[in-house]
N, CA and C of each residue as an Amber inpcrd file, in Angstrom:
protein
   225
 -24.1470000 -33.2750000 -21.1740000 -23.1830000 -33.2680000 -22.2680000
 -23.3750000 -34.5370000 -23.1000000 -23.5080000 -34.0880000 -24.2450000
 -23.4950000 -35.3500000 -24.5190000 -22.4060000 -36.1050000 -25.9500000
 -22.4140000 -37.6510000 -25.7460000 -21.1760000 -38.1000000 -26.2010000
 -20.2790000 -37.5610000 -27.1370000 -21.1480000 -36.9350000 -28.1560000
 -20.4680000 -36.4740000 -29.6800000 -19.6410000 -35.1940000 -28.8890000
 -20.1970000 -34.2440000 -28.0400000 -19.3850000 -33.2350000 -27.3920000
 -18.0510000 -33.1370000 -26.7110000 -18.4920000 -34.3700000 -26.4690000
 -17.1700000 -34.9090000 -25.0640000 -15.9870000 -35.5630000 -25.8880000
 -16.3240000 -36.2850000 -26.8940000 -14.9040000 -36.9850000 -27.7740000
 -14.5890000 -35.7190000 -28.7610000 -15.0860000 -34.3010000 -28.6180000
 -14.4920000 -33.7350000 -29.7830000 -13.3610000 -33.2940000 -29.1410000
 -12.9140000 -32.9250000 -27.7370000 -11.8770000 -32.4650000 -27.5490000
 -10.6660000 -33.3840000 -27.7800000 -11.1540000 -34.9080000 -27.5790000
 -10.2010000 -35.4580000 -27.6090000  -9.9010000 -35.5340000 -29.3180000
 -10.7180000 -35.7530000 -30.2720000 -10.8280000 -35.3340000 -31.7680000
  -9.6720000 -34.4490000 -32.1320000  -9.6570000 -33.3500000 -31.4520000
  -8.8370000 -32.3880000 -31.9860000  -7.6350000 -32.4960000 -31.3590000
  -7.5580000 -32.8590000 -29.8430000  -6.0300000 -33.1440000 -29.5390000
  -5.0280000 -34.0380000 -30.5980000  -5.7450000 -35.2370000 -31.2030000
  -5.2180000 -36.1030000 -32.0850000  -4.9940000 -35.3530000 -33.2010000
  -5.9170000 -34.6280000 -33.8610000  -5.5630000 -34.0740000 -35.0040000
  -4.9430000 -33.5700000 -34.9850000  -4.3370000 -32.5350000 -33.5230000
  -2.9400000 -31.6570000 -33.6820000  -1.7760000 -32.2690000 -33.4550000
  -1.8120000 -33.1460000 -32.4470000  -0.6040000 -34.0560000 -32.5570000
  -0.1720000 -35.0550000 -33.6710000  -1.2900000 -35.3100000 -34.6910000
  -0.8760000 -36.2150000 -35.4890000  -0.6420000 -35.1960000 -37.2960000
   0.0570000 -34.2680000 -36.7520000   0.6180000 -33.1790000 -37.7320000
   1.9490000 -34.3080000 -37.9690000   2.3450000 -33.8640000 -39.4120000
   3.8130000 -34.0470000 -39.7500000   4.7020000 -33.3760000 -38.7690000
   4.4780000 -31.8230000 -38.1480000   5.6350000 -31.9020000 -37.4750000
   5.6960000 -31.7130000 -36.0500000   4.5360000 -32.6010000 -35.7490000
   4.9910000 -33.0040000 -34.1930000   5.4910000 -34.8880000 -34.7670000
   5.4410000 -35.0940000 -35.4390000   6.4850000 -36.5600000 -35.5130000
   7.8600000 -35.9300000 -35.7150000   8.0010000 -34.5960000 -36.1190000
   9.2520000 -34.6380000 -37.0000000  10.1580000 -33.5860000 -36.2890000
   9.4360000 -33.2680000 -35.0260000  10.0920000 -32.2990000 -34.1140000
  10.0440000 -30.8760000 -34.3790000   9.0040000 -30.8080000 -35.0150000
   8.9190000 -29.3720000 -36.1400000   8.0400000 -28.1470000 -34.5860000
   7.3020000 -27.3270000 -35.4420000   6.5160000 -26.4730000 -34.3070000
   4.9440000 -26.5760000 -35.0980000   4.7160000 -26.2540000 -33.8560000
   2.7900000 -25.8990000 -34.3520000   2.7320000 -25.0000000 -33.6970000
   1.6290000 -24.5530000 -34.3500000   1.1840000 -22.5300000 -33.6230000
  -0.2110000 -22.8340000 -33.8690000  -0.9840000 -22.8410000 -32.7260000
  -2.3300000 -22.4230000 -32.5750000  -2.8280000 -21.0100000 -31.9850000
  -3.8390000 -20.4460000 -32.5740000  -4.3900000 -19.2290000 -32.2820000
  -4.8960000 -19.3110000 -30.7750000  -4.6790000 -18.5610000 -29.3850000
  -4.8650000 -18.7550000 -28.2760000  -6.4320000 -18.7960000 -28.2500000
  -7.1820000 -17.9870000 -28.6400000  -8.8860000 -18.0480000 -28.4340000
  -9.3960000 -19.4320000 -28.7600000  -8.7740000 -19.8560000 -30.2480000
  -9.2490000 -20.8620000 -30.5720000  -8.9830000 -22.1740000 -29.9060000
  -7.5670000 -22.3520000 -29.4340000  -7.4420000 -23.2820000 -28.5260000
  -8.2250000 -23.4560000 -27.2360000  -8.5810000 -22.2410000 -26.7900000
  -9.5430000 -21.9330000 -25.2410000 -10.7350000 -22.4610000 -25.5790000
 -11.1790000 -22.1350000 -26.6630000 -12.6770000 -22.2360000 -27.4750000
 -12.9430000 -23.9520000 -28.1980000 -11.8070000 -24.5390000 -27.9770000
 -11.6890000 -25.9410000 -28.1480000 -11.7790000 -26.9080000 -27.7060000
 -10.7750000 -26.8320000 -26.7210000 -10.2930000 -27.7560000 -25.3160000
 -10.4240000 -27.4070000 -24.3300000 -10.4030000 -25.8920000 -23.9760000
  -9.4600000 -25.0270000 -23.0180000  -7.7030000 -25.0430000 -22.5330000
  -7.4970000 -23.4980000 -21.9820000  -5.8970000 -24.1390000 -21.7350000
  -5.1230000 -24.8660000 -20.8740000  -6.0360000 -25.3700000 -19.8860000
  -5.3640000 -26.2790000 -18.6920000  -5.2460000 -27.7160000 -19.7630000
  -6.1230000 -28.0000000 -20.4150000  -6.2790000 -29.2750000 -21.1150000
  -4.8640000 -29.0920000 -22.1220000  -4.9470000 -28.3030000 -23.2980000
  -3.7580000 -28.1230000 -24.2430000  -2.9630000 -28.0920000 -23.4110000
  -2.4370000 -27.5870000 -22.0010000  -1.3640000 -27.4970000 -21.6490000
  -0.6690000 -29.0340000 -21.2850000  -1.6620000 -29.6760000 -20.6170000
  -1.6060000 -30.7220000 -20.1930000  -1.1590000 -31.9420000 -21.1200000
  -1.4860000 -31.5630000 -22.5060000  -1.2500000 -32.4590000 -23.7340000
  -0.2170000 -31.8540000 -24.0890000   0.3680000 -30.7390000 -24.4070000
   1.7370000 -30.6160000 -24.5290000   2.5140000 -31.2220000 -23.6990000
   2.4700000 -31.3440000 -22.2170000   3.4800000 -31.4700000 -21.3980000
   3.5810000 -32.9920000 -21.2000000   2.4000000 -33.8730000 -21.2990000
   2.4480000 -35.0410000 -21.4580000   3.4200000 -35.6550000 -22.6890000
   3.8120000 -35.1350000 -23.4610000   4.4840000 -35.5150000 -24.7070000
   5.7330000 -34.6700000 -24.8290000   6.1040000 -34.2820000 -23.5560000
   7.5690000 -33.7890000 -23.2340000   7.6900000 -32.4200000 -24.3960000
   7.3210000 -32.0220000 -24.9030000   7.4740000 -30.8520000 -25.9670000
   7.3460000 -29.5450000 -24.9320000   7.7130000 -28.6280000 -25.8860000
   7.7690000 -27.0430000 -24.6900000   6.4830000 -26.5260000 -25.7980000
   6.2130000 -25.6470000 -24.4990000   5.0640000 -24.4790000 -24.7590000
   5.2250000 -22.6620000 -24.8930000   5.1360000 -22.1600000 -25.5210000
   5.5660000 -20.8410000 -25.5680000   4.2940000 -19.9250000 -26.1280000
   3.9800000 -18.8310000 -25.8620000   3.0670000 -18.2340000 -26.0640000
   3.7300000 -16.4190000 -26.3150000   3.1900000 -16.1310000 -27.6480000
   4.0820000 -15.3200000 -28.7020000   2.3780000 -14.3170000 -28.9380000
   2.3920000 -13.5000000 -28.1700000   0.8450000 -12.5580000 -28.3210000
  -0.1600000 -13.4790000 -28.8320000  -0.9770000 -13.5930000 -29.8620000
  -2.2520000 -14.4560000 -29.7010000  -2.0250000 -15.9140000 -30.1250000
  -0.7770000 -16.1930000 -30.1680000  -0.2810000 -17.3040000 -30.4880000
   0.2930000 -18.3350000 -29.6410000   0.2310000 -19.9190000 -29.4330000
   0.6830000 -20.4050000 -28.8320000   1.7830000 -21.4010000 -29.8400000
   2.5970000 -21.5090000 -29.0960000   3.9360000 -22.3110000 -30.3220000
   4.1520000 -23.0530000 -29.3310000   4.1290000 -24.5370000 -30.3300000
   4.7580000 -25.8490000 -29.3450000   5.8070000 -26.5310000 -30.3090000
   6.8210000 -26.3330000 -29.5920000   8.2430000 -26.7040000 -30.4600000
   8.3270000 -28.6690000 -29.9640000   7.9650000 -28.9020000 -31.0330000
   7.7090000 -30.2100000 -30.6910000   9.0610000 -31.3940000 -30.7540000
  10.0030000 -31.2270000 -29.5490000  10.7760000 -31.5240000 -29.3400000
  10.7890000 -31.5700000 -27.5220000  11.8530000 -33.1540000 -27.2730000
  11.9030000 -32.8810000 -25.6930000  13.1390000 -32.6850000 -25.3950000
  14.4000000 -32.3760000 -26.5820000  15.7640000 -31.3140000 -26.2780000
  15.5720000 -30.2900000 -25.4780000  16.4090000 -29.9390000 -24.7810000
  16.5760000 -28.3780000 -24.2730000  16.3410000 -27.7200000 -25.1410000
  15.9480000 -26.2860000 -24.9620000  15.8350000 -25.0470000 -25.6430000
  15.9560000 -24.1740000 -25.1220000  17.0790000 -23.6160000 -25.9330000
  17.9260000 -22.2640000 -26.1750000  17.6110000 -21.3380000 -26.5360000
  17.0620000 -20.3560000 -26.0300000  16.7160000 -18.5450000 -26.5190000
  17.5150000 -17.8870000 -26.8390000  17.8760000 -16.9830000 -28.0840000
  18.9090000 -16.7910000 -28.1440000  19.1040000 -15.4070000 -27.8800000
  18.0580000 -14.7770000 -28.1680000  17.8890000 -13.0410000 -27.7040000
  16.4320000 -13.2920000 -27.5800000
């Protein structure tokens, strides 16, 4: 593997966390293939949960409500 390969995952973890609305408690939605095809999902999962935010997965979509409040489902 080599170096340029190995810092891209970390490349893109930053770029998704350093969205306006993971500062602002907002949501992000990544396409599930593409996240697998990126990082993989033990890794994304692992970076969500490190930064206290929830994870939810909505058919090919993954939504991270970027907040470490409780959350309420409402139906």
């Amino acid at each position: 593997m080599t170096p340029l390969r190995k810092a891209r995952p970390d490349q893109w973890i930053d770029q998704i966390f350093a969205a306006r609305a993971a500062a602002t408690g907002g949501v992000i939605r990544r396409h599930v293939d593409w996240v697998e095809r990126e990082i993989g999902h033990d890794r994304f999962m692992s970076e969500v949960r490190r930064r206290g935010f929830h994870l939810m997965r909505a058919g090919n979509q993954y939504i991270i409500l970027c907040a470490s409040e409780p959350v309420q489902f409402l139906f």
